[in-house]
Every structure is written in structure tokens, then in C-alpha cells.
N, C-alpha and C positions, 0 to 999 in steps of 0.2 A: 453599611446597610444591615439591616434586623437579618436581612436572609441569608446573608453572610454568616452574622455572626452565629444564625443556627447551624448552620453547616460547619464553621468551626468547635463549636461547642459537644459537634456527637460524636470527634474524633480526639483520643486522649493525645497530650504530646502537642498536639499543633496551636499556635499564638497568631497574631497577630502580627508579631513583629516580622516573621517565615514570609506571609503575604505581602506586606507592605517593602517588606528590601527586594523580594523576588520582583513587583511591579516598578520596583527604580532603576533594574539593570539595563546598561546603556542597550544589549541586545535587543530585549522585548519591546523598547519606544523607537528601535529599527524595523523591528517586525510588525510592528502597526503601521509605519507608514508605509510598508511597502503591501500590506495585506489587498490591499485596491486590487492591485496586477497580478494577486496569486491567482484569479481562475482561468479557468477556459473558452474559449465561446461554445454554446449550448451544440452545435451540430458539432463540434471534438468529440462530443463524449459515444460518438456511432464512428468513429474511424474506425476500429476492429470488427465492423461488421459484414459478412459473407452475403452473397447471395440469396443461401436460404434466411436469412435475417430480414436481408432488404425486402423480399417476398415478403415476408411476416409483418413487416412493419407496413407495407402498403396494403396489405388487406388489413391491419389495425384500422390501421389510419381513413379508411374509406368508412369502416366499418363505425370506426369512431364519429367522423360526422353524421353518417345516418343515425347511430342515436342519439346525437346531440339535436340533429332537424327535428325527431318525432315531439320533442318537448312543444315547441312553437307551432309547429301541425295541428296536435293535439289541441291547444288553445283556439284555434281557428274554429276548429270543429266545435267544440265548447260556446264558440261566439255565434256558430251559426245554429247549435240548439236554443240559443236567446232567445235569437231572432224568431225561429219558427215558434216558439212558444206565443211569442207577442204579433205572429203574422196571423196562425191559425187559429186564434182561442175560439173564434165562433166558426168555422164553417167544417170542424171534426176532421182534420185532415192531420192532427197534433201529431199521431197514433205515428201512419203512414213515414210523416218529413222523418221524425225520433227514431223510427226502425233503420232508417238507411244512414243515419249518421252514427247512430250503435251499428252497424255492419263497417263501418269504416275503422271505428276505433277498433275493431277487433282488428282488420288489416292492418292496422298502426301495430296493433300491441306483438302479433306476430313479429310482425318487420323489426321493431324495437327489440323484443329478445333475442331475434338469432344476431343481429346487428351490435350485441351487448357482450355477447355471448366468442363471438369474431374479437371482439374490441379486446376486451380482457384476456382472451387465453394466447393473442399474436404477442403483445406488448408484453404478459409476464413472460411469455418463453424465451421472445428474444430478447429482454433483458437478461434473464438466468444464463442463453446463451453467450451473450457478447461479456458480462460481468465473467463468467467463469474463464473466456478467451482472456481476458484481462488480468485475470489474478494469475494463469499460465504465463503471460507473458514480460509480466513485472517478476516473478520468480525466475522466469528465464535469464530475464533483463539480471538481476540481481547476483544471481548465478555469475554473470558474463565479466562485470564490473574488476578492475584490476583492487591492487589491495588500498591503493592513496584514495578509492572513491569511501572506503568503511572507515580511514582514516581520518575524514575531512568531513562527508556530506551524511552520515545518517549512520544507526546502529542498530543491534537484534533487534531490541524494545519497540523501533520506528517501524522497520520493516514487517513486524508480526503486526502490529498496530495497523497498520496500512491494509496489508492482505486481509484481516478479519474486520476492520471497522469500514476505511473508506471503499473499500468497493461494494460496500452495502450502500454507502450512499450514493456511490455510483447508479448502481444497478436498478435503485429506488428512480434517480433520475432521470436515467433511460427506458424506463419498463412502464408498468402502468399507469406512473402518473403521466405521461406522455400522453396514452390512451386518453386520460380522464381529462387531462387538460386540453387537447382536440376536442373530444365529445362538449366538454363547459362553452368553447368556443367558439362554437358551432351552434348551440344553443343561443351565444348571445350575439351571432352573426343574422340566424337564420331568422332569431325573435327579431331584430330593429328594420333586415328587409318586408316582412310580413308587417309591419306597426306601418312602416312607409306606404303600401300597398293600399293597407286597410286606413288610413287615415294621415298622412302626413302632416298634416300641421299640429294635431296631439303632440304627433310624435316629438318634433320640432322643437315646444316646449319641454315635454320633459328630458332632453338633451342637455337638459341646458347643467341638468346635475352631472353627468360626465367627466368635463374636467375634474372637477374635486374629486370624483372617484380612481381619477387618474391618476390623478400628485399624490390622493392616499396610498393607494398600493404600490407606485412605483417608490415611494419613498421609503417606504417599511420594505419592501425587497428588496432593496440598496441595503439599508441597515440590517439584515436578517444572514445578508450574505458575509459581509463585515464580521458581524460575529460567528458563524458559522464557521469562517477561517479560523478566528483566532483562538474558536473552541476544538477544533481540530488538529490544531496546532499542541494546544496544551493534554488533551487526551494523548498523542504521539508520544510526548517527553514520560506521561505517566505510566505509559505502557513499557516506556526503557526502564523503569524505576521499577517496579513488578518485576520483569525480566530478570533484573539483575539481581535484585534480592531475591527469589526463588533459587533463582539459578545457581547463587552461592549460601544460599541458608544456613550450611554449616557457618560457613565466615564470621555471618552475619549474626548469629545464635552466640558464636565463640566470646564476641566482641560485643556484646548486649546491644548490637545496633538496631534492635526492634524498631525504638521511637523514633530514633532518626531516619528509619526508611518510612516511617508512618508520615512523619512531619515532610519529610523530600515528595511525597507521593500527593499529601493535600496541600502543597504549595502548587501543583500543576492542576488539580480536581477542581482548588478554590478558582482558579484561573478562568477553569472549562466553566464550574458553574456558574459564575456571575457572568459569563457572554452565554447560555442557556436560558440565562434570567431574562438580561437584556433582550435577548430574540424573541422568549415569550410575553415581556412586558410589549417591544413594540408587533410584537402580530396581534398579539389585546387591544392594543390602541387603534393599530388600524383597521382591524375588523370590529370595534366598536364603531369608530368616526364613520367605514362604510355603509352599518343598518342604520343611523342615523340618516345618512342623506339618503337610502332608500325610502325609509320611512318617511321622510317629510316630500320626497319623487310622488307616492300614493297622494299626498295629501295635494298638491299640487294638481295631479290629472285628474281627480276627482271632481275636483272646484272645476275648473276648465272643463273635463270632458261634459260637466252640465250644461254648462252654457255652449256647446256647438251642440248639442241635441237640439236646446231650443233654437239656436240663431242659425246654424250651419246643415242643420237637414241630418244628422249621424245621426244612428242607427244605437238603440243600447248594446248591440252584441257588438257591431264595430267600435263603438268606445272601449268597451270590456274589451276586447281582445287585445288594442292599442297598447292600452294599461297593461293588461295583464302581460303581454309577449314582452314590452318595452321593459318590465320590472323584474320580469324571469331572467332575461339576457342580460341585465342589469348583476341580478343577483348571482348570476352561474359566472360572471367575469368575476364576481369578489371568494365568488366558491375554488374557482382558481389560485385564492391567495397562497393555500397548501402546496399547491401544484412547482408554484415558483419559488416557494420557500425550498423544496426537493430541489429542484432548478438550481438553484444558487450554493447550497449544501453539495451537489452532487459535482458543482464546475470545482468549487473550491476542493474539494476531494480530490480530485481528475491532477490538478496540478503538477503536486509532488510525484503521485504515480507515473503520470503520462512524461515528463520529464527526464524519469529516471529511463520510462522504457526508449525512450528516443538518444538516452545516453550510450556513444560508442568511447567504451576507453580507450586510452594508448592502447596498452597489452593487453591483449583481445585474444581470449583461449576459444572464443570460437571461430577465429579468421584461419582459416585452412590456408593459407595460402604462405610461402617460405619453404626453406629447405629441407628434405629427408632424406637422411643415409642410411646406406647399409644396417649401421653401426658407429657406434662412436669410440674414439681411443680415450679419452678422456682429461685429455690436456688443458689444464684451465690457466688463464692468465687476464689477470686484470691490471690495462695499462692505460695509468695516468688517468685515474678515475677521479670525477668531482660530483661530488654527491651531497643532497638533502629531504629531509625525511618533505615530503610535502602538504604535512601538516606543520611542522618547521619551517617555514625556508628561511629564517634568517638565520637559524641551528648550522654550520658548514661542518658534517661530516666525514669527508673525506676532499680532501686538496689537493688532487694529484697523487692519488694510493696507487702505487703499484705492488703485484702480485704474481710470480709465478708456480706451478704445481703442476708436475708431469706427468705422466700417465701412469697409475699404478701406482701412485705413492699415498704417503699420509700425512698428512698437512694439519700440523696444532695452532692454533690461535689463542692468544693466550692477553693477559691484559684485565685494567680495572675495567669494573661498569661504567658504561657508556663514551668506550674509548673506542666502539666500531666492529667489536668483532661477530656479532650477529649480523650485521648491517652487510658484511661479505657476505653471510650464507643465504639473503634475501636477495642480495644482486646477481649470486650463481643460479641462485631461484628463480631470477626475474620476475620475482614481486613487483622488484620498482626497475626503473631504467636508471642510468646512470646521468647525470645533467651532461658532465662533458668526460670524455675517453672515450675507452671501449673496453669490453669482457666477452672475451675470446674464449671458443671451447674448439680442438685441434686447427686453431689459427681462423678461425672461423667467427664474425661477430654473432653474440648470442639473438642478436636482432634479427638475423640474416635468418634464424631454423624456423619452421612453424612448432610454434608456441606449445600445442598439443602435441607434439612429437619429441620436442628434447626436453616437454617434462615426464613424460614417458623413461626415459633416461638417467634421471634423479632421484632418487628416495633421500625422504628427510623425518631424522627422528628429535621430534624437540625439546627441552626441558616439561614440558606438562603435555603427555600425550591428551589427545583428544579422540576418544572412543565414544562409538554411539548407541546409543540403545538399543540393541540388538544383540543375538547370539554374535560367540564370539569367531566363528566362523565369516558372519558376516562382513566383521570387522576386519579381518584380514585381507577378506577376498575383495574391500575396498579398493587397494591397491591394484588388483587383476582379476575382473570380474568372473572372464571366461575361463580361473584358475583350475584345474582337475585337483581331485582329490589328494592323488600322488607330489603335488607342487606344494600343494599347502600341509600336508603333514611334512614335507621335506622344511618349506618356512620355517615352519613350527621347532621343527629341529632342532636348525640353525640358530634362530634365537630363542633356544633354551625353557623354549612354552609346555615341550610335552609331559613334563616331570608333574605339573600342576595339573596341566588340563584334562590326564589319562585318571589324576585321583577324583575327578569334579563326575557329580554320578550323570549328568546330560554330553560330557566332553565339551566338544565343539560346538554341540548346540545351547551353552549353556547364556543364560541372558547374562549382560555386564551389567545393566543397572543404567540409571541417567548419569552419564559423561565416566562408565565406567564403576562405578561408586562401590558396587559390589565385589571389586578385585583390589587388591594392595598396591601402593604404588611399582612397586618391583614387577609385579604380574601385566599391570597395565603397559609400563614401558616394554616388556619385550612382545608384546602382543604387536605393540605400535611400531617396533622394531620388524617383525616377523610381517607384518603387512609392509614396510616398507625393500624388505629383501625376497618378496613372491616377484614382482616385478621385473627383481635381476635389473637393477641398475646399475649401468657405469659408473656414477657420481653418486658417492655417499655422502650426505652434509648432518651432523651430527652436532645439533647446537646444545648443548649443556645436558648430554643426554641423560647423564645420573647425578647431576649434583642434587637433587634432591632426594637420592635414596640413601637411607642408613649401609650401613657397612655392608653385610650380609648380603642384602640387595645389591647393591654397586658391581659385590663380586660375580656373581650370580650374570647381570648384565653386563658387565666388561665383557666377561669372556663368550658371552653370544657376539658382542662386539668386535672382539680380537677373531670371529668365525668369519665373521661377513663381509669382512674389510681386507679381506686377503683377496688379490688379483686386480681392485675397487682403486679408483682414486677416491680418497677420502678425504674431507674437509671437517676438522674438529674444534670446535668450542668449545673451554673446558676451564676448570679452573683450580682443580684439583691432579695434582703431580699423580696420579695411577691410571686417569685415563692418556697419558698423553708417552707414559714410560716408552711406548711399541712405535712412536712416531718417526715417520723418517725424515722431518722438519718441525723448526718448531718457531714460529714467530711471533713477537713480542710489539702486541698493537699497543699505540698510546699517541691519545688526543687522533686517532682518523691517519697515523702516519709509523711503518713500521719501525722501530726506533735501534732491534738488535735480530739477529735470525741467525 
């Protein structure tokens, strides 16, 4: 298409070819057939609505049809100043009839604004309201999810995508156009009863256009919605592709991968915008084919309403009003077409959201319910464990892995990449569960404790600490919110932070930057260190904690390390002989099965 090709043409880097192999992947001609069943039905999208909502929405909604009635009221009155016009012309009474039907539209015009006025401020509140419960509770939701759901079903890019785009269309769906689409409805309810009243067999005939204005719009909001998915769809993926490239711009700078994120980003744009196009070519199409068949509706009652004046006894203001009420109602159903294109936009939105929030994972950190002691000794044993990553499963990492470590010891793991030994410090983690065994902490399955308590219990420092924007205070006190001063300069201590942070002119309040960026990697990791030992865990899991620091650094870190891990059952990932010299085990993983120890 031309409008394609201008769209590819104002972004440098992007071809054709980018579009045309992205449109053949087996996944995408899955995701259109199934796009049918990605919505909701229209009354889902009020499940999270309270009380004072449901108030709001019933005084809309009352308020909506009063001012969708006054349109067709109004016309009444309009028909019966016809009339008096052509009752009275000779006996002076014009004056009189004309004053009392202006006194009425003044009672209309009142009634219609505070009725307008109800309509619009109920509907956008309680959209703002129930949209903002919404975006709470998909964050919640998101929050809640074990780690195989970011594995498998959606990432940053989806997630940020989601909270800021779709519950806009959400909240569009449920808010005012809800309002306007009552009040339109109402209009062309109230018009075809009053056409009936004042004249039904008019009316009778011009019915007769309806259908086609039915199969018009019902078919263009089939299609509207269609693409709506699949433009929602594709804005998601390009919002992971932002994400990521910001998120890693050095990488991404390092390795000139400018154009290739340019080109990754309008392979999902071009997507979005050819189902944009499509949606407003057919709302073009069907809001043109609709003014056509009103238009030729006018010409119709015209013809007609002459001939029952002469033959039938009507009245020109009861013709006019017929007309007029019948073409108004007419026209406010197709003024609607907006209404239901939100409609369709807002279910399709709903989906993915409303899905996730209705998801309960396995490992659920917010299920209170399981075991809590005292204290734990910290005996760890994993026996006859079988395990797969479950974005893998046909990957078998573990076949019956056994493992023991006793309380107060230090446990090396040693081994090439991807021979399983991070995959231990995720299973003590209880990231993932184990398919078949069990992982025992003082004889205890880890299944058996509540979730939120025995990871209370654990601190975990990783190969790339992850620090967040915030003072570095903050960052610590991650680990133990309700931390005292005294705790946290003791952390600090321990893992070897105060040397740096005493010469930083804010100390502890000093900002780290986005993911850190403004500290060395050495500063970072004991920071990440120091927050995971304010907590006082029993179980230390220490997955590659310095292979990525230079020497200096290392040193520096080891020996906050050799501090913390005294008293600790320690679990270490390692792969350099200095972190592991202090160990009081050292096991040698290969292919998921211990091979020497």
C-alpha cells in the first residue's frame, strides 16, 4: 500500500523485507485466528466496580437517557409550533400558542443541562475510578505472579505497555462514552416511539432503511474490533523493544545496534499501523454508506409524507416531526459508531489485563497460609529432584539431583555453563518448584513453609546486582524496610560499603542512578550484598557473586563475603578458585548430576 510505504520511507534502516518476513511468521497467522476470542463481553469491563461506582453509574445512566429524550421532545414541540403557525394565522392567537411552547423549551433546556451535566461528570469519574482500581490491580496481580509466568507469558515492555496504553482504552470504554452511548440511544429509542405516536404508518415506511443501517455498523464494528486486537497487539511487542533498548543503551551504543533497534521497533509500528489504517478505512466506509441511506431515508418521507397530507388527513407538523424524530434517532444510532468502536477497543484491551488479574500462580508470595518458626537451622537437602525450566520442558535439568548441606556450612557449586548450578540457587529460592522430589530445609518440604516467611530467611546476591533508582539507603533498606539506623550502618559495615560511602558528600542519601549506573560495579555489588545481610538470613545463596568484578574489586568483595558467611549456611556459585578457597564443600555439577564432591 502507498501508506505503507510512506510510513516506511520516514524511518531510516527499515525495508520491506523486515515487514514482509515479520507478516509470515508461523506465530502471527496463529494470533489472527485466534484474535476473534481475545475480548471480553462489554459488562466484564465494570467487574471492579464498588458501590460508590455503581451509584455513579446509575445516576449517569438515568441522567443519560433524560438527555438523549430532550432531543425528540424538543422536535415535538418544534411540530407543534408548525401547527399553531398554520392553525392561527388569522384569528391573532400566533402570539399567545408561540409563548407557551417557548416556556417549555426553556423547561427542556434546563432539564437537558443539569441532565448533561449528571451524565458526563458520573461516567468520567467512574471510569477514572474503576480504571485507576484497575491498573492497582494488574500491578498487584503482576507483582503476585511466580517467576515461569515472565518466563513464558509477557515481559517489562508488555507490562509497561499495558498499564499506560490499554487501560486508557479501558477506561475510554467504560467512562463517557458509555454516557454518550445511552444518551444517542435514547435519542433514537425516544425518537421512533414519538414517530409511532405522531404518525405510524410514515413511520412504517421509513423503517424500511434500518436494516442496512444495521448490517452497516454491525459489520464495521466486527472489523474495527479485529483490528483494534491486532493493533494492540503489535504496539505491546514495540513497547518491549523501547524498554529494552533504553534500558540497555549503553549495549546497545557499544555494539552500533541503533538501526537494528530502529528496524525491530517499525516491524511491530508497521503492523500497528496498517490495522489503524484498516479501522479507519472501514469506519470511513461505514460512516459514509450510513449518511447515504439517511440521506436517500429524507427523500423517501418527503415524497410520502406529501401524499398523507393530501390523502390521509396529516397534519405538516405531524409529518415534520415523523421525519424529523425518525432521522434524528436514525442519525444518533450511527453517531454511536465512535461509541462502539471504544466498545470494541476497550473489550479487546480488557483481555490480556483481566486474564492476568484472574491469574493465581503455583508459588503465590501472597498466600499467607503454611508453616512459621521460630527460626530456622538451616539444613538444606535436595532429594531426588527432577526438574525443567518451564519455558523448556523438553530441556531435562535435573534427573534425580541430590543434594545435602548442613547447617552452618558453605556449599561451592562449581561446573560449566548450563550444567545446573544456578538452577539449585532458584530451587532454594523457590522460584520454580521442582517437577518430581523434594527440597527440604531442616527436614522440612520447602512447600510446606509460607512463601513470605522462609523468604524472609534467605538473602540472595547475584552476578548483576539490581539496584534501583533511589538513594542508597533506600536500596538497602529494600531488604528490611522497618531497618533502624544502627542495622543499616552495621550492614553497611559488614559488606565493606562504609569506606566509599562516608567519602560520597550526601553518604547514604546519595542517588545510584537508573539500575545503579552511577556506582562501579564493585560499589554496586556490596551494596546488593549489604542489603541482602540487614535481613540476617540463615540461608546465603551467592550465585556468581564477583565473577564479573576486576581484581581489586573481587578482593574488596570476597572479604565482605568471607564476613557474612560466618555462622550462615551458604550456598555458592562460582567459578573462579578464590571465591570458593573458604568452602567447607565443594561440588562438582555436570549435565544436572553431581559427578565428584
Amino acid at each position: 500500500m502507498a501508506v505503507e510505504n510512506g510510513l516506511k520511507g520516514s524511518y531510516p534502516g527499515t525495508g520491506g523485507e523486515a515487514a514482509t518476513t515479520m507478516s509470515k511468521r508461523p506465530e502471527d497467522q496463529t494470533r489472527k485466528g485466534d484474535e476473534k476470542a481475545n475480548t471480553v463481553p462489554l459488562h466484564k469491563l465494570f467487574s471492579y466496580a464498588d458501590r460508590t461506582d455503581i451509584l455513579l453509574m446509575i445516576v449517569g445512566t438515568i441522567s443519560a437517557i433524560g438527555n438523549g429524550t430532550s432531543v425528540p421532545l424538543m422536535i415535538v414541540l418544534f411540530g407543534d409550533v408548525i401547527d399553531s403557525f398554520g392553525q392561527n394565522q388569522k384569528n391573532g392567537d400566533v402570539v399567545e400558542v408561540v409563548s407557551k411552547v417557548s416556556l417549555k423549551y426553556v423547561y427542556l433546556a434546563i432539564g437537558s443541562g443539569v441532565a448533561a451535566f449528571l451524565q458526563v461528570a458520573s461516567w468520567m469519574v467512574t471510569g477514572e475510578r474503576q480504571a485507576a482500581r484497575i491498573r492497582g490491580l494488574y500491578l498487584q496481580t503482576i507483582l503476585r505472579q511466580d517467576i515461569a509466568f515472565f518466563d513464558k507469558e509477557t515481559n517489562t515492555g508488555e507490562v509497561v505497555g499495558r498499564m499506560s496504553g490499554d487501560t486508557v482504552l479501558i477506561q475510554d470504554a467504560m467512562g463517557e462514552k458509555v454516557g454518550k452511548f445511552l444518551q444517542l440511544s435514547s435519542t433514537f429509542f425516544g425518537g421512533f416511539i414519538i414517530a409511532f405516536v405522531k404518525g405510524w404508518l410514515l413511520t412504517m415506511v421509513m423503517l424500511s432503511a434500518i436494516p442496512l443501517l444495521v448490517m452497516a455498523g454491525g459489520t464495521m464494528s466486527l472489523f474495527i474490533s479485529k483490528m483494534a486486537s491486532r493493533g494492540q497487539a503489535a504496539y505491546a511487542k514495540a513497547a518491549n523493544i523501547v524498554e529494552q533498548t533504553v534500558g540497555s543503551i549503553r549495549t546497545v551504543a557499544s555494539f552500533t545496534g541503533e538501526k537494528q533497534a530502529i528496524v525491530n521497533y517499525n516491524t511491530f509500528l508497521i503492523q500497528a499501523y496498517n490495522s489503524g489504517v484498516y479501522e479507519g478505512l472501514a469506519a470511513g466506509l461505514g460512516i459514509g454508506i450510513v449518511f447515504s441511506i439517511y440521506l436517500c431515508s429524507y427523500a423517501l418521507a418527503i415524497w410520502y409524507g406529501g401524499k398523507l397530507i393530501l390523502e390521509k388527513g396529516y397534519t405538516g407538523g405531524e409529518v415534520l416531526t415523523v421525519i424529523v424524530t425518525v432521522l434524528t434517532g436514525s442519525t444518533s444510532l450511527g453517531q454511536a459508531s465512535p461509541c462502539m468502536s471504544a466498545f470494541a477497543a476497550g473489550r479487546a484491551a480488557a483481555y490480556k489485563m483481566f486474564e492476568t488479574i484472574h491469574r493465581r500462580p503455583d508459588i503465590d508470595s501472597y498466600n499467607m497460609r503454611g508453616k512459621t518458626l521460630d527460626d530456622i537451622q538451616g539444613d538444606i537437602e535436595l532429594k531426588d529432584v527432577y526438574f525443567s525450566y518451564p519455558a523448556r520442558p523438553d530441556e531435562q535439568i535435573f534427573n534425580g539431583f541430590s543434594l545435602s548441606i548442613p547447617s552452618g556450612t558453605t556449599a561451592a557449586l562449581v561446573g560449566q555453563s548450563g550444567s545446573g548450578k544456578s538452577t539449585v540457587i532458584s530451587l532454594i529460592g523457590r522460584f520454580y518448584d521442582p517437577m518430581g522430589g523434594e527440597i527440604l530445609i531442616d527436614r522440612i518440604n520447602l512447600r510446606d513453609f509460607q512463601l513470605k516467611w522462609i523468604r524472609s530467611k534467605i538473602g540472595l546476591v547475584s552476578q548483576e546486582p539490581v539496584l534501583f533508582s533511589c538513594s542508597i539507603r533506600d536500596n538497602i533498606t529494600y531488604g528490611k524496610e522497618d531497618a533502624t539506623p544502627e542495622e543499616i550502618q552495621r550492614a553497611a559495615e559488614l559488606a565493606n560499603t562504609s569506606n566509599f560511602i562516608n567519602l560520597l558528600p550526601q553518604r547514604f542519601e546519595t542517588i545510584v542512578g537508573d539500575r545503579g549506573m552511577l556506582l562501579s560495579g564493585g560499589q554496586k555489588q556490596r551494596i546488593a550484598i549489604a542489603r541482602a545481610i540487614l535481613k540476617d538470613p540463615r540461608i546465603l545463596l551467592l550465585d556468581e557473586a564477583t565473577s564479573s568484578l576486576d581484581a581489586e574489586s573481587e578482593r574488596i568483595v570476597q572479604k565482605a563475603l568471607d564476613r557474612i558467611m560466618v555462622n550462615r549456611t551458604t550456598v555458592i556459585v562460582a567459578r573462579r578458585l578464590s571465591t570458593i578457597r573458604n568452602a567447607d564443600m565443594i561440588a562438582v555439577i555436570y549435565h544436572g548430576k553431581i559427578v565428584e564432591k
